[in-house]
N, C-alpha and C positions, 0 to 999 in steps of 0.2 A: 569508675563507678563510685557513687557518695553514699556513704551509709547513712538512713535516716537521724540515728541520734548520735553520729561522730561527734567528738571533741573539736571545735575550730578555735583557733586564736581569732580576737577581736580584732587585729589586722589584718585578716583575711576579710573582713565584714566588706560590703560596698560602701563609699561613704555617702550621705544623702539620703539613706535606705531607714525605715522604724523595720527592726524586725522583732516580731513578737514570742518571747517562750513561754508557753503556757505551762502553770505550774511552778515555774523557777525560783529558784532563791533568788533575794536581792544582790546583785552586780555588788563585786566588790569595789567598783568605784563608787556605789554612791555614798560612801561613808570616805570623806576628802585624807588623805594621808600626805604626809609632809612631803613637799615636791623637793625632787631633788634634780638640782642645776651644777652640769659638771663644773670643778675647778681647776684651775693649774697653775701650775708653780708662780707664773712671774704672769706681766704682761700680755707678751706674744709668747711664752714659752710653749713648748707643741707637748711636754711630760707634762701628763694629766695628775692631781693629787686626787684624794677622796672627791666623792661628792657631796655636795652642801645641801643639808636637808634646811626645808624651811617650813615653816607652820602655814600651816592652810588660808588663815583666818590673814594674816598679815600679808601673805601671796596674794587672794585677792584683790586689797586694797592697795595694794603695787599695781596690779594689774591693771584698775582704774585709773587711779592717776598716769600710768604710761601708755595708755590705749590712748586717752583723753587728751596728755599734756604732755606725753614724752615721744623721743625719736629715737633710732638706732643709728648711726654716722653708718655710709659707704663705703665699705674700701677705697683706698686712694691709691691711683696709681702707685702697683707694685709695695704698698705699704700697709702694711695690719693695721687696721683701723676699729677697734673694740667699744670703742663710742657711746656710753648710753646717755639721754639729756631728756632733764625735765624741767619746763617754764611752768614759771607761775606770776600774775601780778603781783610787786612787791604790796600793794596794798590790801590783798584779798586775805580774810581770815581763813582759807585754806590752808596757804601760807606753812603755819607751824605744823597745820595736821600733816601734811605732807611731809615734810623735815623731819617726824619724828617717827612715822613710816620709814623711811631711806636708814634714819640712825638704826633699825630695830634689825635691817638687815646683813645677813652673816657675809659680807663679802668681803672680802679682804682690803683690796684696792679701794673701797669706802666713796662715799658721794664726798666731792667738793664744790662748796657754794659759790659763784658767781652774780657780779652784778654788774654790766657794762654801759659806762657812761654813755648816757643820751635814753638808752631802756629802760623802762619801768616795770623790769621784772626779775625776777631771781633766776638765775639755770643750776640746776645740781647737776653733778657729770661724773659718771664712775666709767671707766674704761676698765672692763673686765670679760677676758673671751668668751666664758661658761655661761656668764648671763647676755652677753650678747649675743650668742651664738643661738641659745635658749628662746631669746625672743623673738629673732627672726624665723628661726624653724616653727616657732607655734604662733606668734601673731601675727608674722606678716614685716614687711619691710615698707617705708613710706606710707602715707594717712589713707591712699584710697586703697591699700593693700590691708592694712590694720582688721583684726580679727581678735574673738574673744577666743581662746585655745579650746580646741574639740574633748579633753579632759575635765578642764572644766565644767563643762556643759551637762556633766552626765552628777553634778554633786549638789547636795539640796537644799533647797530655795532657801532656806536661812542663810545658810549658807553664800547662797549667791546673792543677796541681797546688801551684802558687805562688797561685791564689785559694783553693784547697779551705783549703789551710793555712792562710789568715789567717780562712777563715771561721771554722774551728774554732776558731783560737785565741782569735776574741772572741768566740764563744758557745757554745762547751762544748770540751769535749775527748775525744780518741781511746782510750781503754783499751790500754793496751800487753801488757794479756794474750790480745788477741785477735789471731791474725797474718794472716788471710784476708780476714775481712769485719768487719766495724766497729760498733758501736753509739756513737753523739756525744750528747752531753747537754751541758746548762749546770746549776753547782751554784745560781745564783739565780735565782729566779721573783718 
């Protein structure tokens, strides 16, 4: 039997579902609080350390650019594969902006920059479980799988407006003759 104004965890919610509380105070997620991606020790190590808080505002614009321009590597047979990669063209003024996003964040094991003879783009590569683990659980694994995290989603359009932007800026861009509504493209396929 469900008592009309039970207490429910937001996990119990259906997902898909607007459900409306009249009256209610605002949700404490819509004021964004620093996300936190577990850490641990080493590599592959399975001893978890603290968890890594990170600022809302800089999360997002990770977010962008790895939705947009980054991948999670696959386990490989029988082998921990923690993998996280982001391209970029070496000649695009993204570029820095990106690099100094990666520099901003707390992770241990760090982005290392790559450039491989014959490409013309850069790949940054941090192999770290907590964020990799983190990202496939909330965005998804592979480009047709990619998703913007359902936490996210509930925080406010200022707010989100620092991921729209790095999405765009690493796969297409905004036409500045349109002032109202928008068309986004990328010029490579």
């Amino acid at each position: 039997r469900v008592q009309p104004f039970a207490p429910i965890c937001v996990s119990e919610l259906p997902l898909g579902r607007n459900i409306r509380v009249l009256g209610a105070a605002p949700a404490a997620c819509d004021d964004p609080c620093r996300v936190m991606v577990e850490q641990f020790q080493g590599r592959y190590d399975r001893k978890t350390a603290l968890p890594c808080g990170i600022d809302p505002q800089l999360w997002l614009e990770f977010l962008g650019y790895y939705i947009s321009e980054g991948h999670a590597a696959k386990p490989k047979r029988g082998v921990n594969c923690f993998e996280i990669d982001i391209a970029q063209r070496m000649d695009s003024p993204l570029t820095p902006k990106i690099e100094k996003c990666l520099e901003q964040l707390p992770f241990k094991r760090g982005w290392r920059r790559y450039n491989y003879v014959g490409n013309a783009c850069y790949h940054w590569r941090c192999s770290d479980r907590g964020l990799h683990e983190h990202l496939i659980r909330h965005c998804g694994q592979g480009s047709k799988n990619k998703r913007i995290p359902n936490y996210v989603k509930a925080w406010p359009a200022a707010d989100l407006r620092i991921l729209l932007d790095a999405l765009i800026a690493g796969d297409g861009r905004k036409p500045r003759t349109i002032e109202k509504s928008g068309v986004w493209f990328t010029s490579y396929v």
